[in-house]
N, C-alpha and C positions, 0 to 999 in steps of 0.2 A: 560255829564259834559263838556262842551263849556270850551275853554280856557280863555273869559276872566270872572271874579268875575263880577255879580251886583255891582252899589254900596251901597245904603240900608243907613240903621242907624248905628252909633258904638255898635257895642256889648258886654257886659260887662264881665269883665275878671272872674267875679266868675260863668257866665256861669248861672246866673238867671234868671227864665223866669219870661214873667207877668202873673197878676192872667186869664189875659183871658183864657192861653193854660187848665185851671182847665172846662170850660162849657163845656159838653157834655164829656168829657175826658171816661164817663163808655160806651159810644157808639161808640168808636174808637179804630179798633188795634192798637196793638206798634207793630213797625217791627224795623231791624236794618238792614243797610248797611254798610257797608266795603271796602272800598277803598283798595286793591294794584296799588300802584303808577308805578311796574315794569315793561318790557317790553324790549325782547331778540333785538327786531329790531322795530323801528318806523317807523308802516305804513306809504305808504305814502298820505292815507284819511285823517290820524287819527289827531281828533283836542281834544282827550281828553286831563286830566293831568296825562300822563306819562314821566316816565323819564326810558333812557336807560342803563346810566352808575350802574357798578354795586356797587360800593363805592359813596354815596355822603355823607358823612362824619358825626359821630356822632349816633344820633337815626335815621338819616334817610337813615344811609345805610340797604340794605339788610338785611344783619345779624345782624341787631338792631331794625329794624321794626316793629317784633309780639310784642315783648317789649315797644313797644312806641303806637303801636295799642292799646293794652292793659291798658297803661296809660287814653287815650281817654274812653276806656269801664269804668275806674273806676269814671275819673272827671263827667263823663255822669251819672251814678247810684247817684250819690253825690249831685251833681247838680238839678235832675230830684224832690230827696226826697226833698233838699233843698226849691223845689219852689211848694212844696204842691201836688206835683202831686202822685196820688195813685199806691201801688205795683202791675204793670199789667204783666203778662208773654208775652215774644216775640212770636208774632203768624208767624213773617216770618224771616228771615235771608239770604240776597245777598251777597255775596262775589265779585267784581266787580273787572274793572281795566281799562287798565293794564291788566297784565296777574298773577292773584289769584296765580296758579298752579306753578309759577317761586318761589317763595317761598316755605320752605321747608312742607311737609302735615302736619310735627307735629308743625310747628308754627301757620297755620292756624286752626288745633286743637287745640290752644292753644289758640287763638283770641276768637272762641267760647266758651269753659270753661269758661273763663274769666265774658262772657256776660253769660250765662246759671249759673253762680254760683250768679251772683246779680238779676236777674230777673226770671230765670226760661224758660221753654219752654213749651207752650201749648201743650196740649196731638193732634199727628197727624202735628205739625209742619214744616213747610218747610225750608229746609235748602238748600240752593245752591251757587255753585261754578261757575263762568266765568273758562273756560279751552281753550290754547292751545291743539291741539290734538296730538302735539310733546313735550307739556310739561305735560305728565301722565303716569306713569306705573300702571302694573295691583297692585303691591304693592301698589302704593301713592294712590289710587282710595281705595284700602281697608282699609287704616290708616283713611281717611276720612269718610267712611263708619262706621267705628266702634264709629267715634266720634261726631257723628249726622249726618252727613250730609246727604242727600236726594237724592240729585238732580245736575246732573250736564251740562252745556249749554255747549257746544263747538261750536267755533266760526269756522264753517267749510269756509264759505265765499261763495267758489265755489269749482266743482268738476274737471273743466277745469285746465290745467297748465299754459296756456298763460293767465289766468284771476290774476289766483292767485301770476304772476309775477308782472302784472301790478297794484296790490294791495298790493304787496310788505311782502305776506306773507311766512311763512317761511316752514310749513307743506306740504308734498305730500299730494296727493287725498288718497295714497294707507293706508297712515296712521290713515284716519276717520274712518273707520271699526273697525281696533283692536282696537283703542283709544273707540268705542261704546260698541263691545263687552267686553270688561277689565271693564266698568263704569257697562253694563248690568250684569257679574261676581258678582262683588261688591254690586250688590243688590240695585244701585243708577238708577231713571227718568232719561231717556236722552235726552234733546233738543240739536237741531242744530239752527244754524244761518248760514242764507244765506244772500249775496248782490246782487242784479240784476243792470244794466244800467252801470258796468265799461265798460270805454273805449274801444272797441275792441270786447263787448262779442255778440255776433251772438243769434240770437232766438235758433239757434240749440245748443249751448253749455247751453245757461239759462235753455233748455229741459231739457239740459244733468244732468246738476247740479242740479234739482229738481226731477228726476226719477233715479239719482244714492242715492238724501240722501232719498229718501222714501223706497227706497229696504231696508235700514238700519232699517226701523219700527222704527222711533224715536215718544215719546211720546208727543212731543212739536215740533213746527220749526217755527222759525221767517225768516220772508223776508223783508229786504230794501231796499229801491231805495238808492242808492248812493247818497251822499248830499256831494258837494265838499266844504268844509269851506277853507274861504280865510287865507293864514301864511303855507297851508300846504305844501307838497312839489307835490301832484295833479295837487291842483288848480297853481303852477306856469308851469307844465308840459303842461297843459291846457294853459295857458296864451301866453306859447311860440310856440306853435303848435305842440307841439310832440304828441300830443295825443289828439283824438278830446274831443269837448264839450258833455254836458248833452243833451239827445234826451226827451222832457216830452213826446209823443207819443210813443217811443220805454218806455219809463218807465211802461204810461198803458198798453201798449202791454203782457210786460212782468209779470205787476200785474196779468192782465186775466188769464194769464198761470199760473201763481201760484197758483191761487185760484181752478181754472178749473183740475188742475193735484192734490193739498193736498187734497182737497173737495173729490175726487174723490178715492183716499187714505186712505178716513174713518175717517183726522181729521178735526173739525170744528174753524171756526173762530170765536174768540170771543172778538180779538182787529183787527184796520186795519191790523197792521202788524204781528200780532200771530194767530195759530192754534192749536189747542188740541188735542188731542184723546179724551181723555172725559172732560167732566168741571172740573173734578177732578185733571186732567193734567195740568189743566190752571197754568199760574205764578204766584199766590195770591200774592209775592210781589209786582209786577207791577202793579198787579187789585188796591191793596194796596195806590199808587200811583194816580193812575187814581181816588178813591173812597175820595180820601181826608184824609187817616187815616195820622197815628201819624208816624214817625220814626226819629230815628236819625243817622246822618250819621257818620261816625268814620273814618279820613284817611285825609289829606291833600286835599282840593279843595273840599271835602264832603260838600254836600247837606243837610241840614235836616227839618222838618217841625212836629210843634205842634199846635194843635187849631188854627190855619189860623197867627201862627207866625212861619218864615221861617228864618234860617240863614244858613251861609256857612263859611268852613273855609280858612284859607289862602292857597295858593296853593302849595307854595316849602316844597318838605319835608321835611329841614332842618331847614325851619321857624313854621312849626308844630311842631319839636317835641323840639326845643326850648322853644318853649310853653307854651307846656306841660311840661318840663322838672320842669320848675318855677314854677308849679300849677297855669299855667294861661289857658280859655279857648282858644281854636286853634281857635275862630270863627274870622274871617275879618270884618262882619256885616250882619246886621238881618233888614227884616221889618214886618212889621203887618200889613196884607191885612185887606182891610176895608172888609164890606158886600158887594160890589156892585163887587169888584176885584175876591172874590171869587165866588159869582153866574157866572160870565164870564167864570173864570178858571172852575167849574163846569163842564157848558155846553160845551167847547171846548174839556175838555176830556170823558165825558161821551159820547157824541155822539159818539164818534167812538167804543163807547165797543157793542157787539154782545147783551145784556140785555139791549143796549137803554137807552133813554132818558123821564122821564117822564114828558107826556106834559103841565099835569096842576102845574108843577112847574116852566113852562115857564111865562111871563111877556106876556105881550098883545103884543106887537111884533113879539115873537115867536111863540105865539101861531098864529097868523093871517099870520106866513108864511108856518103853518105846510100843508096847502089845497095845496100850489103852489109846496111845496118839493114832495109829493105826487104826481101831475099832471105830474111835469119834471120828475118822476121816480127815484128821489132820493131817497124815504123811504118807505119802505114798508108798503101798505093800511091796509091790515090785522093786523099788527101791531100798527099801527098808532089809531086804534079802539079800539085795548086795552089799549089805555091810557098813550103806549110808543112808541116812536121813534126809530126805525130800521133801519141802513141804506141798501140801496141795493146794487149792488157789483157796480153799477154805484156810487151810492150815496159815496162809498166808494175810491173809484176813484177821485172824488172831495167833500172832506172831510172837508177840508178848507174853500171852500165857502157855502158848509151847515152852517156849524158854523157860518158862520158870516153873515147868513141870520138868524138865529135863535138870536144873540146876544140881550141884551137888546141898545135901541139908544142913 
């Protein structure tokens, strides 16, 4: 969630969709995501939309929040009937941020209710949490637990302390264990997140931080390269020389090792940047994402997407839940991908999923580049024969220019 908004079409205040989001609507999940806007300290990568203070006045302080969350979950259910769309149950639910777990567990119990009392939850459901691992007790990990929740990600980062300085987070290393075993307790999936390529971090410590969180047996882990966006306080630390630049060689370097040490761990890749344990592990909201389904997003600066119509909402939270307060929708504006924008979007995200690309739903283009991706060792032969697109851990490596060799012209 990039700091600044598209700008798109105006979106209308009653929150109506067109009849298109209605075609194919019985072949598409509904997921919902959840924005918490909060955050103990702002990193200093972070280019999402959070806010640190803990009063921003109104619904959009802290302690008015699930309340104004919740407003969102109902204009949504109203809205959704309102424009013909059929009673589907949530097959996924993200809790996001910001830091989810800085609010209190029973409000974020509270946000789910909410949405499980208008739509329901598919039988086997996924429900998950974004966590600090200094903001969970084994109490607040069980209030969640009892009240669907699933699954919870901790944003571990790294395992190093000079990393996790100059990433500006606030958790010791020592704290990702109890924080795992309390959530393992709790009877909740655990994924970690990791970052590779901060400033300062040696191939020895990225070892470090990937063979201290696999000792943990987490059932998920995500790896990113570091992406420095401009506004943040990195990229001017960067700018003034206090800390060097982005290495793209040390990045693949340290992709290798990533893949070379979780692979090696038992879990499988099945995006560039996730691994599983089993497919069962996988994050079906993100697959969710990548597959093109339906959701809607609830929270200030929230994303949401129906039948290839996309809007978003305003970002401050005190102009959301003014909003809402009116019975207006929070959205800023929406557009409606043609056919040509979503075969692109498509193909840029499928290719990178571990199930591939299917080739005869490429265009003559892509299809006439599938022989050269093969030759350069981008995509897997064996696969390529079954009539999908695999990348290889090279291929995966340069992911971006697959894509845009497969693109239509």
């Amino acid at each position: 969630m990039p700091s600044a908004l598209p700008l798109g079409d105006p979106a209308p205040a009653d929150g109506l969709l067109p009849p298109q989001v209605l075609d194919g609507v019985g072949h598409r999940k509904f997921g919902l995501y959840v924005h918490i806007p909060f955050c103990a300290v702002r990193c200093g990568y972070c280019d999402f939309n959070t806010y640190t203070a803990k009063e921003l006045g109104g619904g959009a302080s802290q302690d008015a929040y699930a309340g104004t969350a919740v407003a969102e979950v109902d204009f949504a259910a109203r809205a959704m009937e309102a424009s013909g769309l059929p009673a589907r149950k949530i097959s996924t639910v993200f809790f996001g941020g910001g830091t989810p777990t800085l609010l209190p567990a029973g409000d974020l119990a509270r946000i789910l209710a909410a949405a499980v009392g208008h739509w329901g939850l598919e039988a086997g459901a996924e429900v998950t949490t974004e966590a600090n691992p200094d903001s969970v007790t084994p109490g607040s990990l069980e209030l969640l637990a009892k009240a669907g929740f699933t699954r919870v990600s901790f944003g571990m980062q790294s395992a190093v302390p000079h990393v996790l300085k100059v990433l500006d987070r606030t958790h010791s290393p020592e704290r990702v264990p109890q924080a795992v075993q309390w959530a393992r307790d709790a009877g909740l999936d655990v994924s970690l997140d990791l970052i590779y390529g901060t400033p300062g971090e040696s191939m020895d410590d990225w070892r470090a931080s990937l063979d201290t969180a696999l000792s943990y047996a987490p059932d998920h882990i995500s790896a990113y390269a570091l992406i420095v966006e401009e506004g943040t306080k990195l990229a001017a630390q960067m700018r003034r020389g206090e800390v060097p630049g982005i290495d793209d060689d040390d990045h693949a370097a340290k992709y290798e090792l990533a893949d070379e040490l979780i692979s090696a761990a038992g879990l499988s890749w099945y995006e560039v940047s996730n691994w599983s344990r089993t497919p069962g592990h996988a994050c079906r909201h993100n697959l969710a994402y990548w597959r093109g389904d339906d959701w809607w997003g609830i929270g200030p600066g929230s994303h949401s997407h129906m039948g290839g119509v996309r809007w978003w909402n305003v970002k401050h939270p005190t102009a959301y839940a003014n909003r809402l307060a009116a019975g207006q929708s929070p959205a800023a504006g929406r557009e409606t991908l043609d056919a040509g924008t979503r075969e692109v979007e498509r193909i840029m995200l499928e290719a990178r999923l571990g199930s591939g690309l299917e080739v005869d739903a490429l265009d003559a283009v892509g299809r006439h580049a599938v022989a050269g991706l093969i030759a350069d060792g981008l995509v897997e032969p064996a696969e390529a024969f079954k009539g999908r697109l695999v990348l290889t851990l090279r291929g995966r490596l340069l992911a971006d220019a697959v894509v845009r060799r497969l693109l239509p012209e």
